[in-house]
N, CA, C and O atoms as a Tinker XYZ file with bonds, in Angstrom:
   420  protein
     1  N      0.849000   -1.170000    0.000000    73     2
     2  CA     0.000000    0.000000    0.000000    64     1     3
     3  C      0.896000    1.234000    0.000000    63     2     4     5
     4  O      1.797000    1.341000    0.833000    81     3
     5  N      0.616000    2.352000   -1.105000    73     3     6
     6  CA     1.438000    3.929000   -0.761000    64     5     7
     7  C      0.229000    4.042000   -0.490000    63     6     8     9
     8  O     -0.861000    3.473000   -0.543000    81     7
     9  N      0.987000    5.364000   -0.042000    73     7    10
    10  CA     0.494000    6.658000    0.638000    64     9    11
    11  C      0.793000    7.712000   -0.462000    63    10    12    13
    12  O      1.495000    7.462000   -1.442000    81    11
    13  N      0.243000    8.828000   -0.238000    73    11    14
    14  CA     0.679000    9.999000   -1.018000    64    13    15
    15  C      1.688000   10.305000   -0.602000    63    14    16    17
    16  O      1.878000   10.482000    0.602000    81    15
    17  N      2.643000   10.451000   -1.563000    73    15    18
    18  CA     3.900000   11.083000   -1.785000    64    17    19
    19  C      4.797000    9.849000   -1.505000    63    18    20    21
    20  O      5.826000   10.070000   -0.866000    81    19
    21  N      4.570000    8.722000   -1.856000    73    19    22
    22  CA     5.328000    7.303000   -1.562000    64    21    23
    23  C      5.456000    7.190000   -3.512000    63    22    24    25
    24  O      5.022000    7.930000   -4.394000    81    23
    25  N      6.190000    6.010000   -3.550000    73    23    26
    26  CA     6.461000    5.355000   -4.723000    64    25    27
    27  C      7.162000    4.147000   -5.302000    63    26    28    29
    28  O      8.356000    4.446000   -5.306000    81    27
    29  N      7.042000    3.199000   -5.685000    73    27    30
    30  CA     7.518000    2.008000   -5.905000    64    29    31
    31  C      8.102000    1.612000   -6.892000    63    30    32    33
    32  O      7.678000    2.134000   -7.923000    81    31
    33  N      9.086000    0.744000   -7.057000    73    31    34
    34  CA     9.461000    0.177000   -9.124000    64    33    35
    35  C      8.869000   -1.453000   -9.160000    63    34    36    37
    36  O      8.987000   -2.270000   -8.247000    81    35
    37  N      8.468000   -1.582000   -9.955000    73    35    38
    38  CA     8.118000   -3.065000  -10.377000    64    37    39
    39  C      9.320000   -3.019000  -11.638000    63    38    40    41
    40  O      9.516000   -2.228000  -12.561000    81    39
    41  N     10.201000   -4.629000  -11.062000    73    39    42
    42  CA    10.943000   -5.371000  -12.616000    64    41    43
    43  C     10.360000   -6.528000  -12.329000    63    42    44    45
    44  O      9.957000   -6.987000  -11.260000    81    43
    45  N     10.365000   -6.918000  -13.344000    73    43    46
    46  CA     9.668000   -8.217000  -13.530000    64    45    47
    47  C     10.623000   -9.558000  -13.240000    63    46    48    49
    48  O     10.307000  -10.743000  -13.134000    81    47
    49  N     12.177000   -8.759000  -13.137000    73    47    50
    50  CA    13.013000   -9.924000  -12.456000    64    49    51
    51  C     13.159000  -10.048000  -11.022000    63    50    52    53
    52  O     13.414000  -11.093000  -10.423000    81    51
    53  N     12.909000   -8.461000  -10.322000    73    51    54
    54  CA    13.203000   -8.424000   -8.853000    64    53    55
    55  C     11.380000   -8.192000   -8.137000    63    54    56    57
    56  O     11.224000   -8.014000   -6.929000    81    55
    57  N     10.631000   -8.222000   -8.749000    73    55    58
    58  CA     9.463000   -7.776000   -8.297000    64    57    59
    59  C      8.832000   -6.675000   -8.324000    63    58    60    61
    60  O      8.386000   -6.109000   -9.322000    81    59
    61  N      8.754000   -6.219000   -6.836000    73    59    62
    62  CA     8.034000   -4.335000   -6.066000    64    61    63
    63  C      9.174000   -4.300000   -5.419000    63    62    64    65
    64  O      9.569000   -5.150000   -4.621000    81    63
    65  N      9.634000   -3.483000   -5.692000    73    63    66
    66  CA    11.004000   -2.645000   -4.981000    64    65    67
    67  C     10.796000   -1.894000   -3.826000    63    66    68    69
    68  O      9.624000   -1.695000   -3.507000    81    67
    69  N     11.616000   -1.470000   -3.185000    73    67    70
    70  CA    11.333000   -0.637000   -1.571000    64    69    71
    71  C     10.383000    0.504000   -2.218000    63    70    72    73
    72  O     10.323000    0.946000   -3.365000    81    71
    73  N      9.424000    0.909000   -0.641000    73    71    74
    74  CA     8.449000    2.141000   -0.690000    64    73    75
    75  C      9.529000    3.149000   -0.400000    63    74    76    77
    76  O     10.370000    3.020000    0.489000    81    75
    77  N      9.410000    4.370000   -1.399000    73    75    78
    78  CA    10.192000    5.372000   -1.295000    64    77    79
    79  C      9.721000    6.833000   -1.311000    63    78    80    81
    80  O      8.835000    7.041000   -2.140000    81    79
    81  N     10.011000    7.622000   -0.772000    73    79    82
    82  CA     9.311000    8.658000   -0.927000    64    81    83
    83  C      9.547000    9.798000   -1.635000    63    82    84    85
    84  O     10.644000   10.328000   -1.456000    81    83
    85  N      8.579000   10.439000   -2.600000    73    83    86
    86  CA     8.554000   10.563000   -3.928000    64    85    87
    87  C      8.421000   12.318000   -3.852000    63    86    88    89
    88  O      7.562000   12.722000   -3.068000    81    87
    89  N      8.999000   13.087000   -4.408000    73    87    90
    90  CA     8.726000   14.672000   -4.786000    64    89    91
    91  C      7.131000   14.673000   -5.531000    63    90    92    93
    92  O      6.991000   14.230000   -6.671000    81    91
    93  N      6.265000   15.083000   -4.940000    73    91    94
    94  CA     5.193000   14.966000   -6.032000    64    93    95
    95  C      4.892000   15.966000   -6.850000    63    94    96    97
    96  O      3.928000   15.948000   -7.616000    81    95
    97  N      5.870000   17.088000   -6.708000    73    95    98
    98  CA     5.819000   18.260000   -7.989000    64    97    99
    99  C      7.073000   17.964000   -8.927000    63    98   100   101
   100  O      7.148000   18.761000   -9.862000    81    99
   101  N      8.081000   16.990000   -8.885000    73    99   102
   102  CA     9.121000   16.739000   -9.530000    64   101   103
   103  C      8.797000   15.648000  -10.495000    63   102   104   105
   104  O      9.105000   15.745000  -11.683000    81   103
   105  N      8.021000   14.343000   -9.872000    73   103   106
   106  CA     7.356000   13.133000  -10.338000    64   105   107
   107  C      6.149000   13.512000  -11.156000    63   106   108   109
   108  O      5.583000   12.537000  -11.652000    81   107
   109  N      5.560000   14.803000  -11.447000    73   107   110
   110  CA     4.498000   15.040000  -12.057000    64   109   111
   111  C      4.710000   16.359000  -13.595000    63   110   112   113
   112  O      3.926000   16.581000  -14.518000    81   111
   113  N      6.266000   17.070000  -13.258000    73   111   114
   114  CA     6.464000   17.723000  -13.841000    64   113   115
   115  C      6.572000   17.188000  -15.577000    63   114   116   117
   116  O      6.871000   17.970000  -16.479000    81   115
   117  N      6.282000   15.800000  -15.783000    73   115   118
   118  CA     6.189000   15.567000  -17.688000    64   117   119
   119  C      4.610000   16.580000  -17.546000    63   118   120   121
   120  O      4.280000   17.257000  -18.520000    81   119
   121  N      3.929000   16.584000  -16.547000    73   119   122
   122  CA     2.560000   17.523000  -17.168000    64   121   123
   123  C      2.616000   18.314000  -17.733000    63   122   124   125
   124  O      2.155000   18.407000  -18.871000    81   123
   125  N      3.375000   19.398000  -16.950000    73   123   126
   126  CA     3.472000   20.482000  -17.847000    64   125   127
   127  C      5.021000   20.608000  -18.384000    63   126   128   129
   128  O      5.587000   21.646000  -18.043000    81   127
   129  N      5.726000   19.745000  -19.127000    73   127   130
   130  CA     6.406000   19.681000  -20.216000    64   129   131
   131  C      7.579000   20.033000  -19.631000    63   130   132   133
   132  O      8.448000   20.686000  -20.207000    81   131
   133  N      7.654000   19.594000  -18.406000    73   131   134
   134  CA     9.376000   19.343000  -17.809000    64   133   135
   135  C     10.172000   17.897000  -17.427000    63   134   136   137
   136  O      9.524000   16.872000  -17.640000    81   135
   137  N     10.997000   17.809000  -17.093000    73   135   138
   138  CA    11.582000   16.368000  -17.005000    64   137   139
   139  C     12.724000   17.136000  -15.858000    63   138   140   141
   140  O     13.582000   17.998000  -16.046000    81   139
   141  N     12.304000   16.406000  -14.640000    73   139   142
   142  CA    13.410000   17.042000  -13.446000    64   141   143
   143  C     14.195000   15.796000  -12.988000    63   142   144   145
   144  O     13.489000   14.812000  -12.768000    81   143
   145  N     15.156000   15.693000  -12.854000    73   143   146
   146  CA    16.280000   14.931000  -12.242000    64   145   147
   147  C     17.103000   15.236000  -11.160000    63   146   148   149
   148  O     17.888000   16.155000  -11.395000    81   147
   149  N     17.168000   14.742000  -10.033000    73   147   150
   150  CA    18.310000   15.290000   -8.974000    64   149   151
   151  C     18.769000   14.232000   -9.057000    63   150   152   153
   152  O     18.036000   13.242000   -9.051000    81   151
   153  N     20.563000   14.104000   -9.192000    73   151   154
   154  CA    21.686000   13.418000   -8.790000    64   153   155
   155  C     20.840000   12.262000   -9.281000    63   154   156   157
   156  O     20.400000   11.572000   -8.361000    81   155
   157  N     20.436000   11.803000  -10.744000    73   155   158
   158  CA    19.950000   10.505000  -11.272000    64   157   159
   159  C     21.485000   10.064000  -12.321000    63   158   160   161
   160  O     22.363000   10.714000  -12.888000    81   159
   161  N     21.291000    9.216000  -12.221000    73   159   162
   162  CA    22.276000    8.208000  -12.892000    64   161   163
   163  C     22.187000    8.407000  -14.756000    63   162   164   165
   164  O     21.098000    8.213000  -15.296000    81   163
   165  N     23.301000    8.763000  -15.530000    73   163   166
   166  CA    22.882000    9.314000  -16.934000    64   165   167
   167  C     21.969000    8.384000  -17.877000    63   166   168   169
   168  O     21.343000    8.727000  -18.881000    81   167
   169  N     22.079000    6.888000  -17.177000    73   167   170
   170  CA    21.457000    5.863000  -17.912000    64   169   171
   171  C     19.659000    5.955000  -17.873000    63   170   172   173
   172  O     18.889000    5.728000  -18.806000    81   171
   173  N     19.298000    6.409000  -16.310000    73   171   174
   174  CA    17.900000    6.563000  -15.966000    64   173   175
   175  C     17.547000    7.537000  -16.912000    63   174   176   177
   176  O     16.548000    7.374000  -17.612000    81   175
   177  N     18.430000    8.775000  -17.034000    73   175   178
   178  CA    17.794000   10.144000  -17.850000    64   177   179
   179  C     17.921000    9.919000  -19.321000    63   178   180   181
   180  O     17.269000   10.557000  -20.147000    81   179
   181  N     18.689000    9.092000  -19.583000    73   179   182
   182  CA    18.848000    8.736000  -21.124000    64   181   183
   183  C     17.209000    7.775000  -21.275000    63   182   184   185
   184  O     16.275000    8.340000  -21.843000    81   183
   185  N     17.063000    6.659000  -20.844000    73   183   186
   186  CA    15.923000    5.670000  -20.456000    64   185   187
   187  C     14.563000    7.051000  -20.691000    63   186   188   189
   188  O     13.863000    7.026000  -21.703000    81   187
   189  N     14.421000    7.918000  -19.844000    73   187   190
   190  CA    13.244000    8.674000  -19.443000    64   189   191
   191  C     13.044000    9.745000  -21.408000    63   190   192   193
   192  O     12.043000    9.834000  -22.119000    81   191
   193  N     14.182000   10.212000  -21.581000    73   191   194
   194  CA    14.332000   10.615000  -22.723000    64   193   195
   195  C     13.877000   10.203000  -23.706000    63   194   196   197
   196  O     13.181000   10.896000  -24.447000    81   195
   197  N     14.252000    8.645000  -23.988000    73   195   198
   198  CA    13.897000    7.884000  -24.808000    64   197   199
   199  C     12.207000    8.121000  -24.972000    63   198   200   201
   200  O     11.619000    8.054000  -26.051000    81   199
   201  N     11.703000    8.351000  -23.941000    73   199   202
   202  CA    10.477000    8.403000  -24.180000    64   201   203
   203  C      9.574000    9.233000  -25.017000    63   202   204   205
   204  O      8.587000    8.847000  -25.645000    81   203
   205  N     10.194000   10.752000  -24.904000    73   203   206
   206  CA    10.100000   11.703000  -25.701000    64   205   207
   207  C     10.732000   11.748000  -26.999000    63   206   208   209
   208  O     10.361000   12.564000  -27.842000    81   207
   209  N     11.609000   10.971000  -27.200000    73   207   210
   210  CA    12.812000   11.208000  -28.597000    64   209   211
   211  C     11.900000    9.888000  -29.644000    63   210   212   213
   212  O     11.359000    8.883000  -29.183000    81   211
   213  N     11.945000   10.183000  -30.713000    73   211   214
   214  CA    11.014000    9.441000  -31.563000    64   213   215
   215  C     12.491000    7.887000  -32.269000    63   214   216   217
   216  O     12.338000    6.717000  -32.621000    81   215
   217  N     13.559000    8.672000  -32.169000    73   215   218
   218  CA    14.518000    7.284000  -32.145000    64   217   219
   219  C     15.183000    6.554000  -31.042000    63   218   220   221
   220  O     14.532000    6.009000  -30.151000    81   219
   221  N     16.357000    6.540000  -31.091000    73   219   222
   222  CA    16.802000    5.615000  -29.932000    64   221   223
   223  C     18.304000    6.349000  -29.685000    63   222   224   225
   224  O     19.221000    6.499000  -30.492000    81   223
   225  N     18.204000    6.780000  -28.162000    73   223   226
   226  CA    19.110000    7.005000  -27.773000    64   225   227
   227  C     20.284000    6.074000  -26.518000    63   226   228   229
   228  O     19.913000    5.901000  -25.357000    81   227
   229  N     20.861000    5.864000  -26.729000    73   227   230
   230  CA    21.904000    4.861000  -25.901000    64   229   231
   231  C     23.050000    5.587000  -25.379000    63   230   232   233
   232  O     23.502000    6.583000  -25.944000    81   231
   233  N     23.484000    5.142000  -24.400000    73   231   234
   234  CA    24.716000    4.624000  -23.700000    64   233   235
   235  C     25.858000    4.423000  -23.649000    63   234   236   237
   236  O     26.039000    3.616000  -22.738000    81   235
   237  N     26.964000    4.748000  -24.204000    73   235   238
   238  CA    28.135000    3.428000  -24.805000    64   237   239
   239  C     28.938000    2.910000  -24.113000    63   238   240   241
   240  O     29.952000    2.371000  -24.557000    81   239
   241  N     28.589000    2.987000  -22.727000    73   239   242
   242  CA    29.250000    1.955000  -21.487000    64   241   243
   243  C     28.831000    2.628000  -20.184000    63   242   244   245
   244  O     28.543000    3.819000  -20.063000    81   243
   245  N     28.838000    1.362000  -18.874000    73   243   246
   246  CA    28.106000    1.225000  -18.095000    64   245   247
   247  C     28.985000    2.256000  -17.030000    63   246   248   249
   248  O     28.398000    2.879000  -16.145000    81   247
   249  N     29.866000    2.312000  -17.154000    73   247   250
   250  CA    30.554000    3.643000  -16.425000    64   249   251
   251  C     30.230000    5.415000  -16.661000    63   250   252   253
   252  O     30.429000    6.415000  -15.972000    81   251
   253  N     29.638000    5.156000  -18.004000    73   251   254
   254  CA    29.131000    6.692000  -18.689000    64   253   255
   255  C     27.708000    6.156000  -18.070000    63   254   256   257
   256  O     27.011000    7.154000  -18.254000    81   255
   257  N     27.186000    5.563000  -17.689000    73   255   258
   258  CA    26.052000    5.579000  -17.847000    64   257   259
   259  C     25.520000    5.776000  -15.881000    63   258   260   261
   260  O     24.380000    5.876000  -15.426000    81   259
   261  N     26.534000    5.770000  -15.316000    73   259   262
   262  CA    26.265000    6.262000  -13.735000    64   261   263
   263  C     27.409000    7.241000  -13.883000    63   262   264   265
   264  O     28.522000    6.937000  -13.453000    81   263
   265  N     27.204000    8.290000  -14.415000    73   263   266
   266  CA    27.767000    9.484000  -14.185000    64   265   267
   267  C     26.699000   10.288000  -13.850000    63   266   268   269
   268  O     25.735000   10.089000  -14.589000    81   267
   269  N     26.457000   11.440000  -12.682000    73   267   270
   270  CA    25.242000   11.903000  -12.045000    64   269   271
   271  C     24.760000   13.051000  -12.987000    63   270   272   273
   272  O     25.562000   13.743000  -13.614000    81   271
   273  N     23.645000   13.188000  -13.040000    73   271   274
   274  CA    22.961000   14.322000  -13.548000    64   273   275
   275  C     21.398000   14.999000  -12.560000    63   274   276   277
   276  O     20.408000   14.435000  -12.094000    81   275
   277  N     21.763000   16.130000  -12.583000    73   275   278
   278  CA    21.099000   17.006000  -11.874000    64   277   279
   279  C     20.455000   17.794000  -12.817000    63   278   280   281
   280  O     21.143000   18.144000  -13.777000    81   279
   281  N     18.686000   18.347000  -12.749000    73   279   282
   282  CA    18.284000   19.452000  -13.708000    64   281   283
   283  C     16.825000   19.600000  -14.026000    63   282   284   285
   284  O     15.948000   18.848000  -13.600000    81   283
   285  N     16.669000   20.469000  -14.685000    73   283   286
   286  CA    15.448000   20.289000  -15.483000    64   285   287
   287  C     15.151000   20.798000  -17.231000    63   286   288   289
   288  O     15.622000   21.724000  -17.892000    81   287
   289  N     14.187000   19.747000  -17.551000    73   287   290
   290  CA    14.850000   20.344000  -18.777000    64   289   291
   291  C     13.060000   19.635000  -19.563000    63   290   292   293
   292  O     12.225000   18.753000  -19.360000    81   291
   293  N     13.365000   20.819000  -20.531000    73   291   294
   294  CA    12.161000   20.446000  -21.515000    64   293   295
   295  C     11.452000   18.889000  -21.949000    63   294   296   297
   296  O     12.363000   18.077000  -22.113000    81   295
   297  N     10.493000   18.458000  -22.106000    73   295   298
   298  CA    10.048000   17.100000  -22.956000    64   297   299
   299  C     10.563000   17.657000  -24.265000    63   298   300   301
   300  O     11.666000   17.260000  -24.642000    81   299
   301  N      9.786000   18.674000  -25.126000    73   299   302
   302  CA     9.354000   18.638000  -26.557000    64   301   303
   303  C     10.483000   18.855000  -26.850000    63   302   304   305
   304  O     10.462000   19.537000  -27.875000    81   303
   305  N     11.909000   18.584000  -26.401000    73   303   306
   306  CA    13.569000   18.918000  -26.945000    64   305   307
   307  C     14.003000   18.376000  -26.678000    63   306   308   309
   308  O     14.969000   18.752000  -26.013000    81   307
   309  N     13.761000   16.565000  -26.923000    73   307   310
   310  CA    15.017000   15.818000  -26.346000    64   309   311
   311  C     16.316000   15.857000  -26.689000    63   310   312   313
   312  O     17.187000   15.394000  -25.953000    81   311
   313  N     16.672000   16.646000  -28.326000    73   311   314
   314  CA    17.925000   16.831000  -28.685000    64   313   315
   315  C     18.661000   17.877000  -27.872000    63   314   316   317
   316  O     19.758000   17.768000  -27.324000    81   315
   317  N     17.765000   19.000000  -27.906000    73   315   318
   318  CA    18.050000   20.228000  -26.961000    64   317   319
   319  C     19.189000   19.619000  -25.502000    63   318   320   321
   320  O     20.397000   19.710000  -25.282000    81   319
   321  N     18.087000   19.042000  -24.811000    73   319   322
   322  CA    18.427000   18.282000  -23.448000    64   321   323
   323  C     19.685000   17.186000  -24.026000    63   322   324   325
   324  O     20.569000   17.093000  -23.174000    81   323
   325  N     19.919000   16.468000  -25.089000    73   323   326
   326  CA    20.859000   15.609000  -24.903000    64   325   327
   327  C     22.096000   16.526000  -25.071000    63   326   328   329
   328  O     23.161000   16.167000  -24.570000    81   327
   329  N     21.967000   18.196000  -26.045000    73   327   330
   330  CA    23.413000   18.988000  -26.463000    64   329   331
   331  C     23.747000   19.258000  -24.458000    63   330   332   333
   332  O     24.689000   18.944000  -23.731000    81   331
   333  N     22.776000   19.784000  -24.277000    73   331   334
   334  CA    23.392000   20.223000  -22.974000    64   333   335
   335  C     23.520000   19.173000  -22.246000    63   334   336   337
   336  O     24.290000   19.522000  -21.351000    81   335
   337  N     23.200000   17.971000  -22.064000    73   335   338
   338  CA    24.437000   16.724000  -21.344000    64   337   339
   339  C     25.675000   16.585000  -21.929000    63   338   340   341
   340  O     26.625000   16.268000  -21.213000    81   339
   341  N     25.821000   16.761000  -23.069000    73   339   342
   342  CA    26.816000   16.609000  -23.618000    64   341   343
   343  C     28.076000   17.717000  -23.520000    63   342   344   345
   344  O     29.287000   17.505000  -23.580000    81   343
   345  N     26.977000   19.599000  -23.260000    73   343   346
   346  CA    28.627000   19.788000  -23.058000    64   345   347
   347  C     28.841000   19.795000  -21.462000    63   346   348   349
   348  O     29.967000   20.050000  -21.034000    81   347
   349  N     27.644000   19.484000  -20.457000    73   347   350
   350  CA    27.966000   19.584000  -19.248000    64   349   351
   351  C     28.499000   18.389000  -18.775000    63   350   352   353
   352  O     28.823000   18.484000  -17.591000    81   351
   353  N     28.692000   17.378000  -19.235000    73   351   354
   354  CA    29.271000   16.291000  -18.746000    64   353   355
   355  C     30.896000   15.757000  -19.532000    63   354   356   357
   356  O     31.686000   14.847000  -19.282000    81   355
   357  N     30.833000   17.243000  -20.926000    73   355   358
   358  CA    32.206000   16.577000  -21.550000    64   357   359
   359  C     32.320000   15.207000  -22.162000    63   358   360   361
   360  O     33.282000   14.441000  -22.122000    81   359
   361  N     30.758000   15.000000  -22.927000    73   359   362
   362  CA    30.844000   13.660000  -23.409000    64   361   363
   363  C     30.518000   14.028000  -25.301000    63   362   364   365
   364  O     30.019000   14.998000  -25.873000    81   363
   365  N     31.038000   12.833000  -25.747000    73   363   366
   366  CA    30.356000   13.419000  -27.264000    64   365   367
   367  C     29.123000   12.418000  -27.194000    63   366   368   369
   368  O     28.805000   11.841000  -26.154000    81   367
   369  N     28.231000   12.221000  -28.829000    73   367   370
   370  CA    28.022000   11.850000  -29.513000    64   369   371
   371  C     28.343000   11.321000  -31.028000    63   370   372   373
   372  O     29.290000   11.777000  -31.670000    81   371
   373  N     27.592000   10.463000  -31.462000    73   371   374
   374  CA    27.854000    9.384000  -32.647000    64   373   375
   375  C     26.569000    9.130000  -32.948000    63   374   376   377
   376  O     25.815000    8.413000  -32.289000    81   375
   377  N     26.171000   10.029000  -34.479000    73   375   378
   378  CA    24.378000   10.169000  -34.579000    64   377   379
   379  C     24.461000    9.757000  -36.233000    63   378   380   381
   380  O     25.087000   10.175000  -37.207000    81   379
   381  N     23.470000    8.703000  -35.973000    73   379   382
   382  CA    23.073000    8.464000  -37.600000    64   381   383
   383  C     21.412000    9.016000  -37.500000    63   382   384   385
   384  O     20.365000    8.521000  -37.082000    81   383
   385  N     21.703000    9.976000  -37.962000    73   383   386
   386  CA    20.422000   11.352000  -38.455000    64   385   387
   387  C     20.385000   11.732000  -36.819000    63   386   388   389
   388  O     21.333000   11.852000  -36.043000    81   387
   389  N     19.204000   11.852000  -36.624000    73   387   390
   390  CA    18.503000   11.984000  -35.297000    64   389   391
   391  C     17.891000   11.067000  -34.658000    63   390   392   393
   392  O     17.307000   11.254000  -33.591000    81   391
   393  N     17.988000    9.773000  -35.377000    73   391   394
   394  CA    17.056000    9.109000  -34.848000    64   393   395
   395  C     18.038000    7.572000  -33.975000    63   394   396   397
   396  O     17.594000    6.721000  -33.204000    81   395
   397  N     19.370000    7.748000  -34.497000    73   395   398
   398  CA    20.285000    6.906000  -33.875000    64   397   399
   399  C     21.344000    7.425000  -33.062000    63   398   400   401
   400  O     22.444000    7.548000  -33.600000    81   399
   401  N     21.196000    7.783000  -31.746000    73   399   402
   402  CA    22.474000    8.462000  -31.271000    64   401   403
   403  C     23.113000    7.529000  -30.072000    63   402   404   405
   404  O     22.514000    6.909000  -29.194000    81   403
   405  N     24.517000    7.635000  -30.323000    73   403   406
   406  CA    25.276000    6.893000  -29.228000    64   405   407
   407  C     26.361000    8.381000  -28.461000    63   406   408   409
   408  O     27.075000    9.304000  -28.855000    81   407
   409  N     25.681000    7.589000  -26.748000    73   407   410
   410  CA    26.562000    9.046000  -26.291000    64   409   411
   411  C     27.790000    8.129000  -25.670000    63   410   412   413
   412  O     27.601000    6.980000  -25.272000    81   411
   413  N     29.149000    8.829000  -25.638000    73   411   414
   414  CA    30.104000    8.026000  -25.255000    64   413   415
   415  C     31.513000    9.105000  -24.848000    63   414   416   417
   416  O     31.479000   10.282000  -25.207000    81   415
   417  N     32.396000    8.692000  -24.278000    73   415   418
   418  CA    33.280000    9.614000  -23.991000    64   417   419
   419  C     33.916000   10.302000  -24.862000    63   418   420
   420  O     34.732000   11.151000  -24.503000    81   419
């Protein structure tokens, strides 16, 4: 059972994950067309992105991919949001059009 302002993950390999307690103006901000992150792991914000980006954006190793990111940043610009990871974290990209991008050191 949550409560308001609680929150859970279901994987289908580990189950319901610990009750955690959740920002409920941060967790609600895709409403009005933001995407907020504190100190999330680059792989989660790449993952959440994906959602908005009409191709596929990836990863190119599991060490780039828990490097922290803090922020907020538009839905309707996932390219927007990936230039500025890219120069705030000092990483490039490797893009076939827009719709294939690999981010990597």
């Amino acid at each position: 059972m949550l409560l308001e302002g609680q929150q859970a993950a279901f994987a289908a390999e580990q189950g319901i994950g610990p009750v955690q307690a959740v920002d409920k103006l941060a967790a609600s901000a895709w409403r009005r067309g933001k995407l907020v992150f504190e100190d999330r792991p680059l792989g989660e914000v790449v993952a959440e992105l994906n959602r908005y980006h009409r191709g596929l954006l990836l990863v190119g190793d599991s060490a780039l991919a828990e490097r922290r990111v803090s922020g907020v940043f538009a839905t309707g610009q996932p390219l927007a949001v990936l230039a500025a990871l890219e120069s705030a974290l000092h990483i490039r990209s490797t893009r076939l059009g827009d719709y294939l991008i690999l981010l990597h050191r």
